[in-house]
PDB file of N, CA, C and O in Angstrom, chain B, residues numbered from 101:
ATOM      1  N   UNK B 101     167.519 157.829 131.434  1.00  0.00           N
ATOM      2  CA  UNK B 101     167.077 156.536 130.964  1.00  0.00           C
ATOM      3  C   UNK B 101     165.885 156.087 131.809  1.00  0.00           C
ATOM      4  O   UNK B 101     165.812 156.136 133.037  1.00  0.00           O
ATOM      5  N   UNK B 102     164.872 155.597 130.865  1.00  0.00           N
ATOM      6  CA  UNK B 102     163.832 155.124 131.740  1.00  0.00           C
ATOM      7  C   UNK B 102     163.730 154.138 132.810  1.00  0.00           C
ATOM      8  O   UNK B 102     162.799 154.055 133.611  1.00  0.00           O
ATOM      9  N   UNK B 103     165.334 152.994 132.724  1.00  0.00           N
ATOM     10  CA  UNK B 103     165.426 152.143 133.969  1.00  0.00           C
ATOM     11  C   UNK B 103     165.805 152.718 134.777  1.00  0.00           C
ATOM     12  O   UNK B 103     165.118 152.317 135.717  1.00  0.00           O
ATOM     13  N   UNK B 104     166.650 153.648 135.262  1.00  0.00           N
ATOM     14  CA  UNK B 104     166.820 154.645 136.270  1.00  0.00           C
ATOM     15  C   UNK B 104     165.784 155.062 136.745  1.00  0.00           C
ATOM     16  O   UNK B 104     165.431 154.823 137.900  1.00  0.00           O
ATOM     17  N   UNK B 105     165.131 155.758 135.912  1.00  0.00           N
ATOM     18  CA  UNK B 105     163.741 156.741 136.698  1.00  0.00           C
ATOM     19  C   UNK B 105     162.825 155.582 137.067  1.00  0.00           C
ATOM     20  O   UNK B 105     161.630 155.860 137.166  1.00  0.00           O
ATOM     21  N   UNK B 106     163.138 154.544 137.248  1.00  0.00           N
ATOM     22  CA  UNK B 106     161.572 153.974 137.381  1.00  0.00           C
ATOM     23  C   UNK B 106     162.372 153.121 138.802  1.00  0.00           C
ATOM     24  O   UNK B 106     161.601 152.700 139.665  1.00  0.00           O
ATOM     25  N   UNK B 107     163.682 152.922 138.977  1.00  0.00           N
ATOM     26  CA  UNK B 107     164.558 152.319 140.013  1.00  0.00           C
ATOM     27  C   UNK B 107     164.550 153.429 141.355  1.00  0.00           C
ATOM     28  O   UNK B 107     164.365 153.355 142.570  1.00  0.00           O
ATOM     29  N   UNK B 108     164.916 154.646 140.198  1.00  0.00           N
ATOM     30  CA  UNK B 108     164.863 156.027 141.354  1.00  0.00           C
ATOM     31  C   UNK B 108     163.316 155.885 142.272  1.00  0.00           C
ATOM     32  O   UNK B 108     163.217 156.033 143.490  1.00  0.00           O
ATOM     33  N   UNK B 109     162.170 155.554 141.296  1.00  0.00           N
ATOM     34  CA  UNK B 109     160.681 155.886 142.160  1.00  0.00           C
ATOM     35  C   UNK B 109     160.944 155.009 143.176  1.00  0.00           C
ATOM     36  O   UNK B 109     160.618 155.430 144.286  1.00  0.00           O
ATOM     37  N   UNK B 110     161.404 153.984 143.141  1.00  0.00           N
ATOM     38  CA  UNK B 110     161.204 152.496 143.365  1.00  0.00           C
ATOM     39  C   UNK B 110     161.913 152.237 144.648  1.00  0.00           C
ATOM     40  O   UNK B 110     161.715 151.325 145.451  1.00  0.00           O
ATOM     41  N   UNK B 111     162.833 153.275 144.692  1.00  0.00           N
ATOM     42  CA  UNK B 111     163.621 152.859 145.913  1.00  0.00           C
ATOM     43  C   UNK B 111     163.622 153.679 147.571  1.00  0.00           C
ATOM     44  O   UNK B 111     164.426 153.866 148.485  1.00  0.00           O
ATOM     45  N   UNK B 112     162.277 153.973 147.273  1.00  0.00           N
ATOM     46  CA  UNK B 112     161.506 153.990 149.262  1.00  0.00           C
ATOM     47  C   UNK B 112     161.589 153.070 149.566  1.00  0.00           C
ATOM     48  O   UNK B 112     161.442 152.924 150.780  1.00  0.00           O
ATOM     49  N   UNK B 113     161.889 151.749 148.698  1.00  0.00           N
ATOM     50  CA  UNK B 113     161.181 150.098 149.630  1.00  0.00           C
ATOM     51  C   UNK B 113     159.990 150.260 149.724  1.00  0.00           C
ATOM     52  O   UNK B 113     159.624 150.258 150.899  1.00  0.00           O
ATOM     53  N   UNK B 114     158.764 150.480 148.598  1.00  0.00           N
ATOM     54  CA  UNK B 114     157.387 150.829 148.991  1.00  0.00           C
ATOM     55  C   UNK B 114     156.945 150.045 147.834  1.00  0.00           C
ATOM     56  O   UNK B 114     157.697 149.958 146.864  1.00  0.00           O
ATOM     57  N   UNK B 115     155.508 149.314 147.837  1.00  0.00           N
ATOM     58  CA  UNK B 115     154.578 149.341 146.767  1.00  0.00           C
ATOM     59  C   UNK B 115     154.300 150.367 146.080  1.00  0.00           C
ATOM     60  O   UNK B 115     154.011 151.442 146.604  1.00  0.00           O
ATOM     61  N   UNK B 116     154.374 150.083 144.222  1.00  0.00           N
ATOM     62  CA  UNK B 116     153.788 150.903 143.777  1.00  0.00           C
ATOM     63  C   UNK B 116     153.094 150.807 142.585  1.00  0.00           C
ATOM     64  O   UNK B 116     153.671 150.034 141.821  1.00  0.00           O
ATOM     65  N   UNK B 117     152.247 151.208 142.195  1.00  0.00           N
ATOM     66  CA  UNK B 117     150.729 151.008 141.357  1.00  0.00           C
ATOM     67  C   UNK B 117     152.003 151.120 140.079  1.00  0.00           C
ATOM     68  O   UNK B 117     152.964 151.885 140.154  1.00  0.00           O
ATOM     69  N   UNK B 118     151.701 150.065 138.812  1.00  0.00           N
ATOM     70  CA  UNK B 118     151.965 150.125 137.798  1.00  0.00           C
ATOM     71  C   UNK B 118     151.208 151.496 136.866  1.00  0.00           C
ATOM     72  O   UNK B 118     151.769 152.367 136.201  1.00  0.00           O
ATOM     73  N   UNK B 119     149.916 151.297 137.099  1.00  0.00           N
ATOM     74  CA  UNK B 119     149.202 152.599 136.659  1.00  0.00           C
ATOM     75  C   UNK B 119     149.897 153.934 137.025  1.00  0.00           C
ATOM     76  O   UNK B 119     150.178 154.691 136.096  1.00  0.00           O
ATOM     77  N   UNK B 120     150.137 154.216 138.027  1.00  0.00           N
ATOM     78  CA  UNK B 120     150.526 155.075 138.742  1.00  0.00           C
ATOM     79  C   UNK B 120     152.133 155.639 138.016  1.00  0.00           C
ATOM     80  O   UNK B 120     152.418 156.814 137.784  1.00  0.00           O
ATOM     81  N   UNK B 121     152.929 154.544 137.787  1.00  0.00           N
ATOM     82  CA  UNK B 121     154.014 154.587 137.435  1.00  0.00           C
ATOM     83  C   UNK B 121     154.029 155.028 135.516  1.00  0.00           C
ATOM     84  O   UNK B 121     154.858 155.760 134.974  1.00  0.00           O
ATOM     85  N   UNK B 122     152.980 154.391 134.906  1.00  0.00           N
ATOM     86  CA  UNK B 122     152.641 154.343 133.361  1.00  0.00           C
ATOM     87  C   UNK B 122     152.798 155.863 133.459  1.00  0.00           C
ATOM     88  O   UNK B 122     153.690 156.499 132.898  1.00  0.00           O
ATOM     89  N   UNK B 123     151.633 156.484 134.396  1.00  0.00           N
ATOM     90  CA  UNK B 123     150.848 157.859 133.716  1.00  0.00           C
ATOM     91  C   UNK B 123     152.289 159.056 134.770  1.00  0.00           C
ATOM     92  O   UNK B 123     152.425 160.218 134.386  1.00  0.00           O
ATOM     93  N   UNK B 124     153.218 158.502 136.058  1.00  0.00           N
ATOM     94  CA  UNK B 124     154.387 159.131 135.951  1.00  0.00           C
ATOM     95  C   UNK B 124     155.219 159.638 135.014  1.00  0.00           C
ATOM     96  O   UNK B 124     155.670 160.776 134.881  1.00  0.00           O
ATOM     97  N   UNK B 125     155.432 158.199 134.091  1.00  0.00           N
ATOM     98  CA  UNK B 125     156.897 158.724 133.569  1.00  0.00           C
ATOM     99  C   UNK B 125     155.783 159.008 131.317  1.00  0.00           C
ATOM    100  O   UNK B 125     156.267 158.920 130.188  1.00  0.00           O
ATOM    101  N   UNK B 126     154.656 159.249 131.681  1.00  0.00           N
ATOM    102  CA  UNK B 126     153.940 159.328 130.244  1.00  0.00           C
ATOM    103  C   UNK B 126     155.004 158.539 129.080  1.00  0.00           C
ATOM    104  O   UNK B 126     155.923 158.950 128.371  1.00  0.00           O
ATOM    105  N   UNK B 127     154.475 157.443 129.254  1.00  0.00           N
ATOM    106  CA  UNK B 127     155.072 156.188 128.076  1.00  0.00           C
ATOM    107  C   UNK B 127     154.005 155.552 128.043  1.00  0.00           C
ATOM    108  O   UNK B 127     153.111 155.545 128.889  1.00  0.00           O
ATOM    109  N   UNK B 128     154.084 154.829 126.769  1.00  0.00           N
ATOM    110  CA  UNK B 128     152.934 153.817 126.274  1.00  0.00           C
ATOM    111  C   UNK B 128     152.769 152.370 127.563  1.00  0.00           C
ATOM    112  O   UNK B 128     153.810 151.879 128.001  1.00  0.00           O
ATOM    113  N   UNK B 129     151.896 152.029 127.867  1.00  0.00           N
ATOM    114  CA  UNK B 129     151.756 150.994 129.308  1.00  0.00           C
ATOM    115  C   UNK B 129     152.551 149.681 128.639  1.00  0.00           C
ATOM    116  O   UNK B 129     153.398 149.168 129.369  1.00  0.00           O
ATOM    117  N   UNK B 130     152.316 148.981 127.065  1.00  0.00           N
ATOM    118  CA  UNK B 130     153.131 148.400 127.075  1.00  0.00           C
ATOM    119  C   UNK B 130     154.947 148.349 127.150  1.00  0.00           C
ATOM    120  O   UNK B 130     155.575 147.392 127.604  1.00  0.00           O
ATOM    121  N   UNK B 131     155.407 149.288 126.736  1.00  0.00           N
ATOM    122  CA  UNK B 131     156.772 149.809 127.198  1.00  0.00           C
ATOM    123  C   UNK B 131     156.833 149.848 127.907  1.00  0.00           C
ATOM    124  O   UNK B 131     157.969 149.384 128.012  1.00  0.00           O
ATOM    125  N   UNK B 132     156.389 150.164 129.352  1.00  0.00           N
ATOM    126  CA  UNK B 132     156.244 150.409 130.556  1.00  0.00           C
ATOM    127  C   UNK B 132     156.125 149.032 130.882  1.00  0.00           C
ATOM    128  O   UNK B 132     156.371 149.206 132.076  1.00  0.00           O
ATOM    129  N   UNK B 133     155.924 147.635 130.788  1.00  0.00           N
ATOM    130  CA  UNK B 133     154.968 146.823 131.071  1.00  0.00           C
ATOM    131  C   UNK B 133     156.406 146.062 130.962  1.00  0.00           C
ATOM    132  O   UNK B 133     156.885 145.590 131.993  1.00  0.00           O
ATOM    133  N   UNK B 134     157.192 145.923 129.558  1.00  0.00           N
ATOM    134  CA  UNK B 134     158.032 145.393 129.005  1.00  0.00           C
ATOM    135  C   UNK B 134     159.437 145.675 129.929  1.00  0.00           C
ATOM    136  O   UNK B 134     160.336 144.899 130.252  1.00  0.00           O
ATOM    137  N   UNK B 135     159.223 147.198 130.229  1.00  0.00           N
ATOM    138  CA  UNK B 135     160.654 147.130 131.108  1.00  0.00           C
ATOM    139  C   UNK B 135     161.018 146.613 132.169  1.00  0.00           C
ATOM    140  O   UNK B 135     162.110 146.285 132.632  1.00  0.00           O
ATOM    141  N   UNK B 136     159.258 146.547 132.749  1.00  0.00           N
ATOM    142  CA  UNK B 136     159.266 145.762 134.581  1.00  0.00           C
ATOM    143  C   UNK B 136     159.114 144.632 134.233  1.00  0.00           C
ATOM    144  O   UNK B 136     159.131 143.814 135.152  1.00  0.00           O
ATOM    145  N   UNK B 137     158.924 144.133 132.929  1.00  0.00           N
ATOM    146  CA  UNK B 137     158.856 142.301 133.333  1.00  0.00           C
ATOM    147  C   UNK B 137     160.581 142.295 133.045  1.00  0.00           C
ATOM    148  O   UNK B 137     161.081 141.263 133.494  1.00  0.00           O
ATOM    149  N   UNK B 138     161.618 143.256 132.373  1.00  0.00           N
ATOM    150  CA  UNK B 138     162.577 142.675 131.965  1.00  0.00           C
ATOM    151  C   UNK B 138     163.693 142.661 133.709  1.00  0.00           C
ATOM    152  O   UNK B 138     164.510 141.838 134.123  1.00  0.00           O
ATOM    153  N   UNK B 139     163.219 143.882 134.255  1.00  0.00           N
ATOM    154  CA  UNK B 139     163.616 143.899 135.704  1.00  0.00           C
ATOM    155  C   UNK B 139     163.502 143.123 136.487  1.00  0.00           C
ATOM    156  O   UNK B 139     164.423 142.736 137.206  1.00  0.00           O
ATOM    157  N   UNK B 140     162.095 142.635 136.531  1.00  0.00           N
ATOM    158  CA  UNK B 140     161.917 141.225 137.554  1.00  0.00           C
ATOM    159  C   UNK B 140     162.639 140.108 137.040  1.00  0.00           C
ATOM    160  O   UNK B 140     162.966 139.279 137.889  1.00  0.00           O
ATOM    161  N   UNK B 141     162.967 139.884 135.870  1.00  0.00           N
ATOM    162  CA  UNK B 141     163.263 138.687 135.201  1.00  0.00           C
ATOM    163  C   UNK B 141     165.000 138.540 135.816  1.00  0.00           C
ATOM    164  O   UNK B 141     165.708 137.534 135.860  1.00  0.00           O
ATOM    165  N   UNK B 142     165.268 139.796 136.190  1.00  0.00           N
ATOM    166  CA  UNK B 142     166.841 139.968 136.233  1.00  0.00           C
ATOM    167  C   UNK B 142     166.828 140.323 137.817  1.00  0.00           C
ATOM    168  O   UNK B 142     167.750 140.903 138.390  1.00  0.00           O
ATOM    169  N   UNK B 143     165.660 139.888 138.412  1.00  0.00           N
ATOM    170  CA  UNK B 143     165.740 140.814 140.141  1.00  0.00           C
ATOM    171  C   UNK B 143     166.024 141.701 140.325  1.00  0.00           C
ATOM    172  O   UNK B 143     166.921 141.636 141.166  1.00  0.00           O
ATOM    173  N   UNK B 144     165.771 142.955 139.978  1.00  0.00           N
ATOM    174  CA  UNK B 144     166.109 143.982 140.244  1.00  0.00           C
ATOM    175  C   UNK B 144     164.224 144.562 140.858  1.00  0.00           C
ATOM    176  O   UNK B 144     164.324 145.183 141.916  1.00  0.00           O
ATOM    177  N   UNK B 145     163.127 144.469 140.497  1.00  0.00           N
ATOM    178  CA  UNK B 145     162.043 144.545 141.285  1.00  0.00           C
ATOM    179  C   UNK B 145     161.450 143.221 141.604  1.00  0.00           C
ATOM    180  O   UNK B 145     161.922 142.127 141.297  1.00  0.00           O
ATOM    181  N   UNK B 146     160.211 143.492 142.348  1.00  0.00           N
ATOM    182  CA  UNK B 146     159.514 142.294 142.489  1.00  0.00           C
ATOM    183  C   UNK B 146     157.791 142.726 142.246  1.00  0.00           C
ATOM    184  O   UNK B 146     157.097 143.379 143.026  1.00  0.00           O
ATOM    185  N   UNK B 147     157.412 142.179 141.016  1.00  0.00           N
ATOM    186  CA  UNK B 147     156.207 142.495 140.328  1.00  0.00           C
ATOM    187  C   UNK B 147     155.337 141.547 140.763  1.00  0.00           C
ATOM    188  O   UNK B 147     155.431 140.320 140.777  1.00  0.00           O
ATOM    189  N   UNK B 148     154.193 142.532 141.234  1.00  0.00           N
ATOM    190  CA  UNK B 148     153.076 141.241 141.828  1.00  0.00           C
ATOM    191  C   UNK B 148     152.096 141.541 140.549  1.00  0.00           C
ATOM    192  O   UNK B 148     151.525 142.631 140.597  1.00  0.00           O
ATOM    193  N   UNK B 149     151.820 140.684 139.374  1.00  0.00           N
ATOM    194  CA  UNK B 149     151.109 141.225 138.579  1.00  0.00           C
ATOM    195  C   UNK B 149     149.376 140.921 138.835  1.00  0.00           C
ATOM    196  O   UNK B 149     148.435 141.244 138.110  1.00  0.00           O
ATOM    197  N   UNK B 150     149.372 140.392 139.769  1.00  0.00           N
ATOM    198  CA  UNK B 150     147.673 140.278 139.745  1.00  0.00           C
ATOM    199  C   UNK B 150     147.415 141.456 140.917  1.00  0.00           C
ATOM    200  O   UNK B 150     146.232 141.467 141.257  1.00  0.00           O
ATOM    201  N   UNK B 151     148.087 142.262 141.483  1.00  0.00           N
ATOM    202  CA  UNK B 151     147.583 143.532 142.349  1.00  0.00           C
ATOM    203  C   UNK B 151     147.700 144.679 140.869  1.00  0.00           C
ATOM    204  O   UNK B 151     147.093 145.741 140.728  1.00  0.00           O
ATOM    205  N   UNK B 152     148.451 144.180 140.132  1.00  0.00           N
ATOM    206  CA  UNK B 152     149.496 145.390 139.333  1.00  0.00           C
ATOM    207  C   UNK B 152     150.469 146.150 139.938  1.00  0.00           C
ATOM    208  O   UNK B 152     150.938 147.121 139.345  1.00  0.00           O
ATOM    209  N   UNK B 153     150.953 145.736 141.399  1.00  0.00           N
ATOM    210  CA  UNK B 153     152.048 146.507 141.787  1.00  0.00           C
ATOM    211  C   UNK B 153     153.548 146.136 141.771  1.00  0.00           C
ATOM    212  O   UNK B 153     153.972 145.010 141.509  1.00  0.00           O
ATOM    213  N   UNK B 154     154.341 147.269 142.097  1.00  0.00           N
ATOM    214  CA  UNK B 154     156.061 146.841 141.576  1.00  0.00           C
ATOM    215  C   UNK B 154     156.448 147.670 142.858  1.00  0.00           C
ATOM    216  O   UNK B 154     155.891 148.617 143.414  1.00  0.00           O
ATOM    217  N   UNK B 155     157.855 146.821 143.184  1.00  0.00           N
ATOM    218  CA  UNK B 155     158.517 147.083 144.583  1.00  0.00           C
ATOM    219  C   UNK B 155     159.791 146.663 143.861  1.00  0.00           C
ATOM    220  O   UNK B 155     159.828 145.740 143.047  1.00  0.00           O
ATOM    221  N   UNK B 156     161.051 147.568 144.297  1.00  0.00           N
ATOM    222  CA  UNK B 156     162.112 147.299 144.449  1.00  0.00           C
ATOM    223  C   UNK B 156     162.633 145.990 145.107  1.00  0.00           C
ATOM    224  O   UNK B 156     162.345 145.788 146.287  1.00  0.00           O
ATOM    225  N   UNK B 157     163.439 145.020 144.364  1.00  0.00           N
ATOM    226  CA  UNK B 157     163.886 144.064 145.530  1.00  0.00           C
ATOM    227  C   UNK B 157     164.731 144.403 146.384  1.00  0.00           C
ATOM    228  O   UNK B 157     165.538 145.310 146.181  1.00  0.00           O
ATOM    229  N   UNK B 158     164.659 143.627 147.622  1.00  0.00           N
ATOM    230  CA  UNK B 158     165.248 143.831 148.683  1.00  0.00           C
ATOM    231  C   UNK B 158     166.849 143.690 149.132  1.00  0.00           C
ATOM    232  O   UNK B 158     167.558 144.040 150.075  1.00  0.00           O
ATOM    233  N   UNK B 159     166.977 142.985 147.916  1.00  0.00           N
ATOM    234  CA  UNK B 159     168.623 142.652 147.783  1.00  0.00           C
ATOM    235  C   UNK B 159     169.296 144.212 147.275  1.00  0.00           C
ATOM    236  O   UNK B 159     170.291 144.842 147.633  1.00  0.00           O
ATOM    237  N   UNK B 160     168.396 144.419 146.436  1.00  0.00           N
ATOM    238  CA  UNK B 160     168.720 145.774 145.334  1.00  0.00           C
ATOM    239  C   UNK B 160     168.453 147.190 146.539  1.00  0.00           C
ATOM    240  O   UNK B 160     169.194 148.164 146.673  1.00  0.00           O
ATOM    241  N   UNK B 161     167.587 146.990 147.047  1.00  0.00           N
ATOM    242  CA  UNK B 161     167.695 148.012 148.265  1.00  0.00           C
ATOM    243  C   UNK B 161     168.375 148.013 149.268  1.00  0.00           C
ATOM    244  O   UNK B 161     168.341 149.011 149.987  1.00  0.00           O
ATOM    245  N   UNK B 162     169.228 146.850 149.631  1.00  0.00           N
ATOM    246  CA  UNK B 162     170.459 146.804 150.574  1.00  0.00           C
ATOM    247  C   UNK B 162     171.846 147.604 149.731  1.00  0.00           C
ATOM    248  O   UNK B 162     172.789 148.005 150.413  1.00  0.00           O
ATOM    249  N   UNK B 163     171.849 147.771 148.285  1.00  0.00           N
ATOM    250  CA  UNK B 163     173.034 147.896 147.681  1.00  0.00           C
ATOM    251  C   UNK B 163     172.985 149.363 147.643  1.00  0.00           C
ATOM    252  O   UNK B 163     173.936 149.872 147.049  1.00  0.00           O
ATOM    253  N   UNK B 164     171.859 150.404 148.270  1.00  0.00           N
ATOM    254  CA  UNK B 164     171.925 151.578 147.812  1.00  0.00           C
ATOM    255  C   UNK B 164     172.253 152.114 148.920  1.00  0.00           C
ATOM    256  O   UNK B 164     172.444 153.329 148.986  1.00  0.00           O
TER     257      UNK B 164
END
């Protein structure tokens, strides 16, 4: 499932380029776009959208 693989990248605790992540998992950028706003919306990342980058939250990286 694509929320897994994108939780799996996600969980170094690191910034990471939305671009970077689009042309990873080859999906259309809005699908891609749609799943990280539905993640942040629920805390599970934390999307800085004016860098374009996505980080695991920190709550969500204590649970692993």
């Amino acid at each position: 499932m694509l929320v897994d693989a994108i939780l799996e990248l996600l969980k170094d605790g690191k910034w990471h380029s939305v671009d970077t992540t689009v042309k990873k998992f080859s999906q259309q950028e809005n699908l891609i776009e749609y799943i990280l706003n539905f993640m942040e919306d629920y805390g599970f990342i934390e999307y800085d959208k004016t860098r374009n980058m996505i980080m695991m939250d920190i709550k969500i990286q204590q649970l692993e």
